[in-house]
Z-matrix of the N, CA and C atoms (Angstrom, degrees):
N
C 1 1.451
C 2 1.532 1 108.96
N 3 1.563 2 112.81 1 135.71
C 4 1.270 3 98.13 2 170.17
C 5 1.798 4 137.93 3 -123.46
N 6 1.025 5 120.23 4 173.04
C 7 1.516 6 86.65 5 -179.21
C 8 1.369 7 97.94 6 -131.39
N 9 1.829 8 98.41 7 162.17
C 10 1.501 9 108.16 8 -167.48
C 11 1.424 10 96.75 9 -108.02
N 12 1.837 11 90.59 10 131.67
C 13 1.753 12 122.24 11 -175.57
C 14 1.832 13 99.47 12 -80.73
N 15 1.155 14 123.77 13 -48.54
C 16 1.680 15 146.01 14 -158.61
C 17 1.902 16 105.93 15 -136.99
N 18 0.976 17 99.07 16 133.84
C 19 1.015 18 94.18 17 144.40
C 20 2.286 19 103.62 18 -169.29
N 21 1.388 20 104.61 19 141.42
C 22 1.478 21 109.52 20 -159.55
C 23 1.735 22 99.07 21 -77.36
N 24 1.288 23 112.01 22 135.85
C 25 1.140 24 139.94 23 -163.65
C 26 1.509 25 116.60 24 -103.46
N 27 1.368 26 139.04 25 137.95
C 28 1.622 27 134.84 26 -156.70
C 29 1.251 28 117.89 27 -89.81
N 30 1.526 29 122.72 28 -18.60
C 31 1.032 30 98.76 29 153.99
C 32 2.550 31 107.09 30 -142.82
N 33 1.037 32 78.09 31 138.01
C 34 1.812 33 80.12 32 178.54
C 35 1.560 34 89.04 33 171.35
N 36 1.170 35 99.39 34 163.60
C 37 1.654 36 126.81 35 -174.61
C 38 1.576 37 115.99 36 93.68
N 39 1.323 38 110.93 37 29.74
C 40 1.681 39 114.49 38 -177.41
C 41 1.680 40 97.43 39 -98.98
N 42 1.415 41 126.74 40 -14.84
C 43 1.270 42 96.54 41 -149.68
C 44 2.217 43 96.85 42 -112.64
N 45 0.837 44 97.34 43 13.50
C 46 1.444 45 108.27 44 156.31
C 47 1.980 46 108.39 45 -83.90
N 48 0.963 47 155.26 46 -40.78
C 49 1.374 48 151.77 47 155.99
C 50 1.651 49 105.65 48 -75.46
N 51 1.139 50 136.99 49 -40.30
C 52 1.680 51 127.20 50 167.24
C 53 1.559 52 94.43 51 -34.41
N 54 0.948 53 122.18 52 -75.51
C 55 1.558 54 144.05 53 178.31
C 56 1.892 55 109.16 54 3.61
N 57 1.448 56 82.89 55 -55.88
C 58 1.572 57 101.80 56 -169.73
C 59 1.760 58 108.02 57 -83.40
N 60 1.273 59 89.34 58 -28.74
C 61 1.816 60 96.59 59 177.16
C 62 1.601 61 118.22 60 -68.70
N 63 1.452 62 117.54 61 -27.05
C 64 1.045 63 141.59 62 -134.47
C 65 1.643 64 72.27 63 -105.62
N 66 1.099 65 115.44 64 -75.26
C 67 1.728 66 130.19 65 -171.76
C 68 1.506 67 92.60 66 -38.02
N 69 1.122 68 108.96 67 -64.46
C 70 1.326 69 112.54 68 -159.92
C 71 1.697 70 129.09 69 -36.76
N 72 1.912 71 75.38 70 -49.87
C 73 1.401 72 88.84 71 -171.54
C 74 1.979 73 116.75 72 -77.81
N 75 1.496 74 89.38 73 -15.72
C 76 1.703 75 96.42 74 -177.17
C 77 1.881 76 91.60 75 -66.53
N 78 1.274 77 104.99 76 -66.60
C 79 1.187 78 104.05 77 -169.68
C 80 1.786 79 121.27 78 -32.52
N 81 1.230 80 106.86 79 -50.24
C 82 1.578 81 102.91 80 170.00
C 83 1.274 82 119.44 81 -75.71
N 84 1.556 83 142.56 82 -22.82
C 85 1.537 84 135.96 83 145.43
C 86 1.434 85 97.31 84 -33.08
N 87 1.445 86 118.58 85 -80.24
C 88 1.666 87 119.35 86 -177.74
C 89 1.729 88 118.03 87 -9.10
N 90 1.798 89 80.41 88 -68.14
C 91 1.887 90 79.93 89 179.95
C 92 1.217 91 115.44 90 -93.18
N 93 1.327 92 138.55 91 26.22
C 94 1.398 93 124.83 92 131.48
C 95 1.509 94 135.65 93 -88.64
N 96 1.411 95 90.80 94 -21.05
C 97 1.748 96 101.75 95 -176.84
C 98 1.409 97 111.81 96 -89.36
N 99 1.518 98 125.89 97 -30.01
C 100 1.914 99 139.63 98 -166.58
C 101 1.363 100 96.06 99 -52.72
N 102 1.401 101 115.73 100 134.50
C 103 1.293 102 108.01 101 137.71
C 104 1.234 103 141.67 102 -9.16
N 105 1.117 104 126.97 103 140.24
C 106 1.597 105 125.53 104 -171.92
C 107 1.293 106 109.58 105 -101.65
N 108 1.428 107 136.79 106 -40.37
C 109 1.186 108 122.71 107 162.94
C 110 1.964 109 92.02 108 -142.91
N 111 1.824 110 96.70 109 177.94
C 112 1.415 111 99.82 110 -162.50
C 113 1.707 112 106.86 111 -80.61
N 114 1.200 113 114.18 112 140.00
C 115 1.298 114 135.14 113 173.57
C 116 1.864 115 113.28 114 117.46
N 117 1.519 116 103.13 115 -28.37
C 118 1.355 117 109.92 116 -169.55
C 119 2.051 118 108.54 117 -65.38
N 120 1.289 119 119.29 118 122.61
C 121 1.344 120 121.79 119 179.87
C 122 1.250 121 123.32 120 -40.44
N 123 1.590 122 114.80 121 123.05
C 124 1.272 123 114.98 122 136.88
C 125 1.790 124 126.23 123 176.40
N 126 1.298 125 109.39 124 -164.51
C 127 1.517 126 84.29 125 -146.74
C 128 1.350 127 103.18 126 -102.81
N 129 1.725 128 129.28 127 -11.77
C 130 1.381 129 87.46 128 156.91
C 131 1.482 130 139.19 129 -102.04
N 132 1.332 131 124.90 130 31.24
C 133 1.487 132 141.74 131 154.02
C 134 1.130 133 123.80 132 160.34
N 135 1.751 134 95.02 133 104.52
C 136 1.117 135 123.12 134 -172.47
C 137 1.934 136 124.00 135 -56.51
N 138 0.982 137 94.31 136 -27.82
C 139 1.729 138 107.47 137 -171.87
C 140 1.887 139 100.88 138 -94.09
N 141 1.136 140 115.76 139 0.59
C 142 1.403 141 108.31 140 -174.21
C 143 1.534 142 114.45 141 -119.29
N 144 1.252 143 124.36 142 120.61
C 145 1.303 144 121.43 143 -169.97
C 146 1.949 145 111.10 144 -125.38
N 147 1.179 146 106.47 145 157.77
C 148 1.640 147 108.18 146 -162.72
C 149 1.615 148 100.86 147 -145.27
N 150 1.860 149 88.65 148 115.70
C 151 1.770 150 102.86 149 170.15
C 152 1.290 151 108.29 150 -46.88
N 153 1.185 152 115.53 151 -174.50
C 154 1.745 153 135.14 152 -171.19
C 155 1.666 154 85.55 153 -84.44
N 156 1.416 155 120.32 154 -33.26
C 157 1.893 156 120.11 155 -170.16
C 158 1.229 157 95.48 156 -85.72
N 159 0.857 158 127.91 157 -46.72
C 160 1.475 159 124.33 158 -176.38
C 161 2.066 160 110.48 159 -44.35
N 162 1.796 161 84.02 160 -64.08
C 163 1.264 162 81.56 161 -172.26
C 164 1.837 163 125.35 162 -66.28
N 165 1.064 164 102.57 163 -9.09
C 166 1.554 165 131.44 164 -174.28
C 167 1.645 166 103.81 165 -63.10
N 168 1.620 167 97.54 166 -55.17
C 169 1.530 168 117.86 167 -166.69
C 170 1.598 169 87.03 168 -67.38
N 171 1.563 170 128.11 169 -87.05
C 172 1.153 171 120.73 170 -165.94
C 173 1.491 172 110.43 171 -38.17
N 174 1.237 173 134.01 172 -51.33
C 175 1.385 174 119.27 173 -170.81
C 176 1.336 175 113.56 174 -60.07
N 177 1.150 176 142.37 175 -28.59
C 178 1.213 177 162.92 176 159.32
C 179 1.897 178 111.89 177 -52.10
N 180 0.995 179 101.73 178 -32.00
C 181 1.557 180 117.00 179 164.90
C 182 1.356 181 125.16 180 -90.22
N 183 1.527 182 116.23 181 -49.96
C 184 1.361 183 107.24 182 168.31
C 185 1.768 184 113.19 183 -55.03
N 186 1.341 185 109.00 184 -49.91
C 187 1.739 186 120.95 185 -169.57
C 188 1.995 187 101.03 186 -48.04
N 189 1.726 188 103.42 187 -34.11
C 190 1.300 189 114.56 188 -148.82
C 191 2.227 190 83.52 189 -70.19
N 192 1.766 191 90.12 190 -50.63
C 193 1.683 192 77.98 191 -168.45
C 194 1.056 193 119.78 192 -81.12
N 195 1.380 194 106.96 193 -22.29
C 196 2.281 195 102.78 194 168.62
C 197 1.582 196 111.96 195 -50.50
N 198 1.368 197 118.04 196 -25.87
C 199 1.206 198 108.73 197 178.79
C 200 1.516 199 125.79 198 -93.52
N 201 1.263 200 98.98 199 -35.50
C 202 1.700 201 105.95 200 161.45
C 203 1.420 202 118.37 201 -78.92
N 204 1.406 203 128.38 202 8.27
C 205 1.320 204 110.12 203 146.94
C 206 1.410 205 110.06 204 -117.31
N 207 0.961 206 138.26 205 13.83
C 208 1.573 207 146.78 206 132.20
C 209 1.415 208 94.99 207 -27.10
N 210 1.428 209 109.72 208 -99.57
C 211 1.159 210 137.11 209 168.81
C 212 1.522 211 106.41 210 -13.11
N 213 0.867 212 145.84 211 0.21
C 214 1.720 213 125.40 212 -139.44
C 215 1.436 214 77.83 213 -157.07
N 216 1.332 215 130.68 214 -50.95
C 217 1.317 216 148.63 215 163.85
C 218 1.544 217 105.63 216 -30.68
N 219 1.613 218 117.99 217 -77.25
C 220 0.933 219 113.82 218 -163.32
C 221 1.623 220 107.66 219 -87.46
N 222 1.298 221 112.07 220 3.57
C 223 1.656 222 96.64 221 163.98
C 224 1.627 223 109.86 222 -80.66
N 225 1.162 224 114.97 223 -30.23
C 226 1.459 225 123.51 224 179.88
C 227 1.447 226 127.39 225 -51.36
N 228 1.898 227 105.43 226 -53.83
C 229 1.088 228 124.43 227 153.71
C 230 1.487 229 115.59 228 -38.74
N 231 1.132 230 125.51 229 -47.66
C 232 1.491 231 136.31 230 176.72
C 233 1.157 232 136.20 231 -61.30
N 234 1.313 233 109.08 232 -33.76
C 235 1.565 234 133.47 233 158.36
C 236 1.357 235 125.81 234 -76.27
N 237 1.268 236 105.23 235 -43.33
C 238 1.852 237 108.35 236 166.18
C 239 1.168 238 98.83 237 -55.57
N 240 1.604 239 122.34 238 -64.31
C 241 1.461 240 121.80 239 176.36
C 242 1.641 241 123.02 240 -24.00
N 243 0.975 242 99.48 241 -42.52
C 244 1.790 243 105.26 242 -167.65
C 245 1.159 244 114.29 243 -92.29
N 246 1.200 245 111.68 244 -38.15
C 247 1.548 246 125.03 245 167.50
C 248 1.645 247 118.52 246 -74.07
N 249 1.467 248 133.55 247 -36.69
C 250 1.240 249 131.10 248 153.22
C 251 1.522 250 110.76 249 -64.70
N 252 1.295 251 139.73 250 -8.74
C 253 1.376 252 133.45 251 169.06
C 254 1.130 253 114.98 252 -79.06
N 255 1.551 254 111.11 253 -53.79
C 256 1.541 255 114.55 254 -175.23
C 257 1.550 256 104.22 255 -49.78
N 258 1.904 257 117.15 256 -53.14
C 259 1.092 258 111.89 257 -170.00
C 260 1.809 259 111.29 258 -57.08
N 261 1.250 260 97.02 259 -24.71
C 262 1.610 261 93.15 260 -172.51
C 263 1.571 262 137.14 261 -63.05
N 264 1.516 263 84.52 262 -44.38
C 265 1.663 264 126.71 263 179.04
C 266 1.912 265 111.76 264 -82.74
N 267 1.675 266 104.50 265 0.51
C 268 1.743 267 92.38 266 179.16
C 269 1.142 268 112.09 267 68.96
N 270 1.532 269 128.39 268 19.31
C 271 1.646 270 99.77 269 170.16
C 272 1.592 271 94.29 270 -103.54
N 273 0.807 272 129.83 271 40.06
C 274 1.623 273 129.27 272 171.74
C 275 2.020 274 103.73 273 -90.39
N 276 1.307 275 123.48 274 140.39
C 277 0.859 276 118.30 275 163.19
C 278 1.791 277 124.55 276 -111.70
N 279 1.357 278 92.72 277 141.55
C 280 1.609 279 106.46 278 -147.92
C 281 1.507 280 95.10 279 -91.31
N 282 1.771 281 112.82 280 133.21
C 283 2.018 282 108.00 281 -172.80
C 284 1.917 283 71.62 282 -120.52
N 285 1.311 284 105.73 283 161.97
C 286 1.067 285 118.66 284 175.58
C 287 1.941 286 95.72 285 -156.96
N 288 1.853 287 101.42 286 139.22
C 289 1.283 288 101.94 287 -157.59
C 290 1.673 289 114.78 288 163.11
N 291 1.284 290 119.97 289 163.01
C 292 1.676 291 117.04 290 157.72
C 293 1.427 292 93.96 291 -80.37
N 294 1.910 293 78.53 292 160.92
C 295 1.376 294 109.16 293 -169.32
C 296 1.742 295 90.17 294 -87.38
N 297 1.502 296 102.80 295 160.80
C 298 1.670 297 106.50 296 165.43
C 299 1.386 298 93.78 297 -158.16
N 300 1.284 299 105.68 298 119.73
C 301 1.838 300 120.07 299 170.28
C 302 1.451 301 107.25 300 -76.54
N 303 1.104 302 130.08 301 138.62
C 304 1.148 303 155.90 302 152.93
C 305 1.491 304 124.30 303 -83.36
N 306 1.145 305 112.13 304 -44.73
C 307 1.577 306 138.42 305 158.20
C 308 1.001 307 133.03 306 -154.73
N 309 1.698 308 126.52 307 144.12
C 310 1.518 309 111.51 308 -175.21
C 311 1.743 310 97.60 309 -120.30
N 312 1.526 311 108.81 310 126.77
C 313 1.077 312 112.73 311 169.63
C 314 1.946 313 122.73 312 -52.14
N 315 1.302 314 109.14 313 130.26
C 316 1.470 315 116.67 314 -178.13
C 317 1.785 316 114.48 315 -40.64
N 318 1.169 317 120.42 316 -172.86
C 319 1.472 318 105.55 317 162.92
C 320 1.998 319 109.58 318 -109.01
N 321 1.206 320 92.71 319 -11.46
C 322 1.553 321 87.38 320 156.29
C 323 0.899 322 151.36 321 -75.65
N 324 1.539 323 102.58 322 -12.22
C 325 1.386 324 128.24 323 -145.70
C 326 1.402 325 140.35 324 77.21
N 327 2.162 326 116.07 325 -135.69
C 328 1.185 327 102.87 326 141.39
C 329 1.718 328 109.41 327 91.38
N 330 1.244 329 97.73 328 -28.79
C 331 1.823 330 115.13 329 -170.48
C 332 1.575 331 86.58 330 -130.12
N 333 1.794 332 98.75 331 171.79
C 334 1.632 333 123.41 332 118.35
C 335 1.311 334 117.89 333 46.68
N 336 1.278 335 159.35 334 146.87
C 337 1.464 336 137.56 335 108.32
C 338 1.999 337 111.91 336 -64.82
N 339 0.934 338 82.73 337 -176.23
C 340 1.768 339 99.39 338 -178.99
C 341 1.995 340 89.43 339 -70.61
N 342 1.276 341 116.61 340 109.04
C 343 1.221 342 120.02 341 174.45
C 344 1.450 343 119.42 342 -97.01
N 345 1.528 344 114.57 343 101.33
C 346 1.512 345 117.05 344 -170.79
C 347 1.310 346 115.70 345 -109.79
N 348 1.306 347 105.32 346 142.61
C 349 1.880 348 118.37 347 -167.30
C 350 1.779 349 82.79 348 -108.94
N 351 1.476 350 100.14 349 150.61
C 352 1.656 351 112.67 350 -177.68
C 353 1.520 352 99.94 351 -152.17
N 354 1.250 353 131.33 352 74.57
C 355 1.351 354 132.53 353 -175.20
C 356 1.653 355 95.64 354 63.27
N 357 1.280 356 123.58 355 -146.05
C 358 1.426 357 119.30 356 -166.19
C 359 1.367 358 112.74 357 -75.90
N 360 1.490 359 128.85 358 18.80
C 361 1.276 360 129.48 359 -180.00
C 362 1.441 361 119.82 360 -106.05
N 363 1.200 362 122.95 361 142.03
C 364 1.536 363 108.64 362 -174.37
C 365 1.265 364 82.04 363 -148.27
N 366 1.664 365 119.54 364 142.78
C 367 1.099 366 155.66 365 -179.60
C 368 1.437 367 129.97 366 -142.07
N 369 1.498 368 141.94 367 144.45
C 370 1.525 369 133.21 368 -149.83
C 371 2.173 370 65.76 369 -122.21
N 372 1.009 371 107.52 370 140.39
C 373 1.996 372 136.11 371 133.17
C 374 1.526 373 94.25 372 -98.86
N 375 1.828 374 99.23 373 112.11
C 376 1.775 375 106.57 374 145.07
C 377 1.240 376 103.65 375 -105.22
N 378 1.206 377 127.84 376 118.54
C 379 1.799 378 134.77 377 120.27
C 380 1.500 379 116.11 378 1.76
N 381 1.421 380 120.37 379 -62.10
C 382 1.736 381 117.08 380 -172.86
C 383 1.510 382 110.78 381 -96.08
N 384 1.565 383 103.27 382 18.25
C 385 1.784 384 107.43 383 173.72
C 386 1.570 385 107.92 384 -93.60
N 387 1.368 386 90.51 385 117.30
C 388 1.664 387 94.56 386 -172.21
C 389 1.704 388 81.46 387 -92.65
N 390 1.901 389 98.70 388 118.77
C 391 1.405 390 131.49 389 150.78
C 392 1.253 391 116.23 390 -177.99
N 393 1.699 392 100.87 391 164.91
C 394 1.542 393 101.32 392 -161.82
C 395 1.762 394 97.61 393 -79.38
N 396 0.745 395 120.12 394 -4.94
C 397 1.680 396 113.58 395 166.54
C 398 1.461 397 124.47 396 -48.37
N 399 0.826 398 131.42 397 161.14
C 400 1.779 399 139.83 398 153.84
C 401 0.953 400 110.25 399 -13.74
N 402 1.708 401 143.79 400 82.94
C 403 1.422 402 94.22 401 -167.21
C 404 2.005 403 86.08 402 -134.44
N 405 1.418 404 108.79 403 39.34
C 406 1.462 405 104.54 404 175.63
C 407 1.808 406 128.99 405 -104.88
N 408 1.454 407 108.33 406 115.48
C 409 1.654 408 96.92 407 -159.41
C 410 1.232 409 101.56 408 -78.51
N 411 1.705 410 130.46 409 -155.85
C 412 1.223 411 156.50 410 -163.74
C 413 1.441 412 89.90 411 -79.93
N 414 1.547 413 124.28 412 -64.97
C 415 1.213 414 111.69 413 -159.03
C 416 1.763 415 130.16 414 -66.38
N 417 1.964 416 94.56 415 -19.17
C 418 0.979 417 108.92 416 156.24
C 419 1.615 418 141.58 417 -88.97
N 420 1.024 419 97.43 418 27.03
C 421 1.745 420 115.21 419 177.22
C 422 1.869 421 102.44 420 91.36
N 423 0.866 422 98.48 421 29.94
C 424 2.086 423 89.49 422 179.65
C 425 1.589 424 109.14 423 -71.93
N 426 1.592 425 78.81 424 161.02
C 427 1.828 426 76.98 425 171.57
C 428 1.248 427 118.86 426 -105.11
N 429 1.811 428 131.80 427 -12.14
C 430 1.498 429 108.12 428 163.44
C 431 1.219 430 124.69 429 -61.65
N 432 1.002 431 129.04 430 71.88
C 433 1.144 432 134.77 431 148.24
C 434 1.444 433 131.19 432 -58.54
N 435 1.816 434 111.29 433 150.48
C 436 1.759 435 107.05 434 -169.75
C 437 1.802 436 99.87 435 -74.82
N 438 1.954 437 92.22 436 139.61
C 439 0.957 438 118.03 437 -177.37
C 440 1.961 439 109.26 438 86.07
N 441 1.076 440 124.46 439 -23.55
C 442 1.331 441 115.84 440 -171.40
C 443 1.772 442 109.17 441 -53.17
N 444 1.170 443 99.27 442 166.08
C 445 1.753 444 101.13 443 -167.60
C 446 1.437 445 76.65 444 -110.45
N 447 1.268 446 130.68 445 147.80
C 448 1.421 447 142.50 446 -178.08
C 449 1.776 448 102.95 447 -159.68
N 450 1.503 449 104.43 448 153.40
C 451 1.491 450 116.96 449 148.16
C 452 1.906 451 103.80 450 -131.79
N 453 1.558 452 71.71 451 122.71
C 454 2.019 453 73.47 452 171.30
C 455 1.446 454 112.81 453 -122.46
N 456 0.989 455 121.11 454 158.07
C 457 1.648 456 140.58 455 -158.52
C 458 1.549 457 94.70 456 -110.21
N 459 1.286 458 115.33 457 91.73
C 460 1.970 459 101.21 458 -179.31
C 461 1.578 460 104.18 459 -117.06
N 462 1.626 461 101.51 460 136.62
C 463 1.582 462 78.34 461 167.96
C 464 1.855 463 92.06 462 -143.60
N 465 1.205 464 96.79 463 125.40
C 466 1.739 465 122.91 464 166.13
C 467 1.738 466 99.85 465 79.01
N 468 1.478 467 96.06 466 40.34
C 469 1.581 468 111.56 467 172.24
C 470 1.415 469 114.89 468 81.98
N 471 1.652 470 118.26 469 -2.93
C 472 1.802 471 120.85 470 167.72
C 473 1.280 472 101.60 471 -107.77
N 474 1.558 473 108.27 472 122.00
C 475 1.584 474 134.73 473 150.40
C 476 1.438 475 124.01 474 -41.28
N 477 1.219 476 123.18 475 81.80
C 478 1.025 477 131.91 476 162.38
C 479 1.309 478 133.78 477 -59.90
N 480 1.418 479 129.29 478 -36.62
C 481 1.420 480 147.27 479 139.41
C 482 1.185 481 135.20 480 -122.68
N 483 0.905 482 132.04 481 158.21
C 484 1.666 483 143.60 482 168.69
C 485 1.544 484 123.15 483 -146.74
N 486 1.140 485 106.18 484 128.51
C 487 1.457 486 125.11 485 -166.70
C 488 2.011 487 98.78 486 -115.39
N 489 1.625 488 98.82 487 136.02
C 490 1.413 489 102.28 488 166.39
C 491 1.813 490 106.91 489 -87.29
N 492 1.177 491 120.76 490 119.37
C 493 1.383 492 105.58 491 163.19
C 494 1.552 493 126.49 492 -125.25
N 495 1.059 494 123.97 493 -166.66
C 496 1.675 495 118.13 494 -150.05
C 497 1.609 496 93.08 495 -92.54
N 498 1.669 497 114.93 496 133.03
C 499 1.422 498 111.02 497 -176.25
C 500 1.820 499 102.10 498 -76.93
N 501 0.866 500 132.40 499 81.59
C 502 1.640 501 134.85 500 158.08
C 503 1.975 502 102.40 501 -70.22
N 504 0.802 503 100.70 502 -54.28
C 505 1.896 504 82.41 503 -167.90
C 506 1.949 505 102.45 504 -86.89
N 507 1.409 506 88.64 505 163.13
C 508 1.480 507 91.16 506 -168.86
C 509 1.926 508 89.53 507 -83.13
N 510 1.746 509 89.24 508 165.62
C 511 1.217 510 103.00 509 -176.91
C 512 1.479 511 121.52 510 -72.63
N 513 1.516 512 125.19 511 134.76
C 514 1.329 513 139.54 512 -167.29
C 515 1.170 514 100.88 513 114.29
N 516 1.456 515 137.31 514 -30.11
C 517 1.065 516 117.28 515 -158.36
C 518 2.108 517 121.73 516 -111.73
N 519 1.467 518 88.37 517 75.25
C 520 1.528 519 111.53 518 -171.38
C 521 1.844 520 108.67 519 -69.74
N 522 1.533 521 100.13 520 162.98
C 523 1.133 522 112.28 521 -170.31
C 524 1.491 523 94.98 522 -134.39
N 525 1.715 524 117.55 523 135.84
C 526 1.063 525 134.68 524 -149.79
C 527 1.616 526 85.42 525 -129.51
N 528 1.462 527 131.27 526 116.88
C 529 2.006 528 124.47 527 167.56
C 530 1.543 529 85.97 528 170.11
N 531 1.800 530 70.52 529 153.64
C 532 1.562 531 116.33 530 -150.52
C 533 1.651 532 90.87 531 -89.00
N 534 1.196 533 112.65 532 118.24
C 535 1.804 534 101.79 533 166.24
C 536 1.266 535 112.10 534 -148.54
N 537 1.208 536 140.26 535 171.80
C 538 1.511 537 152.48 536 -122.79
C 539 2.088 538 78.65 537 -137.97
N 540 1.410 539 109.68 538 120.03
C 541 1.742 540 131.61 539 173.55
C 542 2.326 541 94.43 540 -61.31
C-alpha cells in the first residue's frame, strides 16, 4: 500500500504575484492620498510630505507593480492550469524506484536544485523555483530523499506527485510506465 507524500492541486500558486498587485496598488493610494507638503493634516502621516516628483515616481511604481503582477498572475494561473491537466488527463509519466541524489541543493541556495536520479530518470527539485510543482529540496524538509522508495508522476521534468511505497524490490531495480493518476 502506498501513501501519497505530494500530490499537485487545481488551483494555488496565485498568491506569490497578488503580492505585487497588492504593493502596487497600496503604493499608488499612498501617492494620491499623502500629504502634499510637510505640516498640512492628515491621518496617515502627518510629518511626511511628497513633491509633485515624488508623488509622480511612486504612482508610476505602484501602476508599474499592479501590472507586473497581473502579469505574473496570469502566467501562474496558466501553469497550474497545464500542469493540473497533464496530471489530470494521464499524460504524466509514472518512474517508480529508490531515490539517488546526485546533488543536494544548499539551503541558501545560489547552486543546483536537489538533483534526483529515479531509475533512468533524473530530475533537478529547486526550492527558489516559483511553481506549483514539487518544488521542496532536502534542505527544505523534502521527501526524496537518498534511498527513499518513491513513485513520482513527472511530466516535462515537474513532479506532480509522489507516493511513498513499500520497498519489496532490491535497490537499482526501478520501474519506468506510463499510467493514468
Amino acid at each position: 500500500m502506498s501513501e501519497t507524500l505530494f500530490v499537485i492541486s487545481s488551483s494555488e500558486g496565485l498568491s506569490e504575484p497578488m503580492g505585487l498587485v497588492l504593493l502596487g496598488v497600496g503604493l499608488a493610494i499612498f501617492a494620491i492620498f499623502a500629504p502634499k507638503e510637510i505640516g498640512e493634516r492628515s491621518t496617515v502621516l502627518a510629518s511626511t510630505g511628497l513633491r509633485k516628483s515624488e508623488r509622480v515616481a511612486l504612482l508610476i511604481t505602484g501602476i508599474g507593480f499592479s501590472v507586473l503582477g497581473a502579469f505574473q498572475a496570469n502566467d501562474s494561473a496558466k501553469r497550474q492550469d497545464r500542469l493540473y491537466r497533464a496530471y489530470a488527463e494521464g499524460k504524466c509519466r509514472v518512474v517508480e524506484g529508490t531515490v539517488h541524489l546526485d546533488h543536494v541543493q544548499p539551503w541558501e541556495g545560489h547552486d543546483l536544485g536537489d538533483v534526483v536520479r529515479l531509475g533512468d530518470e533524473e530530475f533537478v527539485i529547486d526550492h527558489f523555483r516559483s511553481t506549483p510543482a514539487y518544488h521542496q529540496t532536502i534542505a527544505y524538509g523534502g521527501v526524496l530523499r537518498e534511498g527513499a522508495a518513491v513513485r513520482v508522476w513527472l511530466y516535462r521534468g515537474a513532479v506532480l506527485r509522489i507516493d511513498r511505497v513499500p520497498q519489496t524490490s532490491p535497490p537499482g531495480s526501478e520501474q519506468n510506465h506510463d499510467v493514468s493518476p
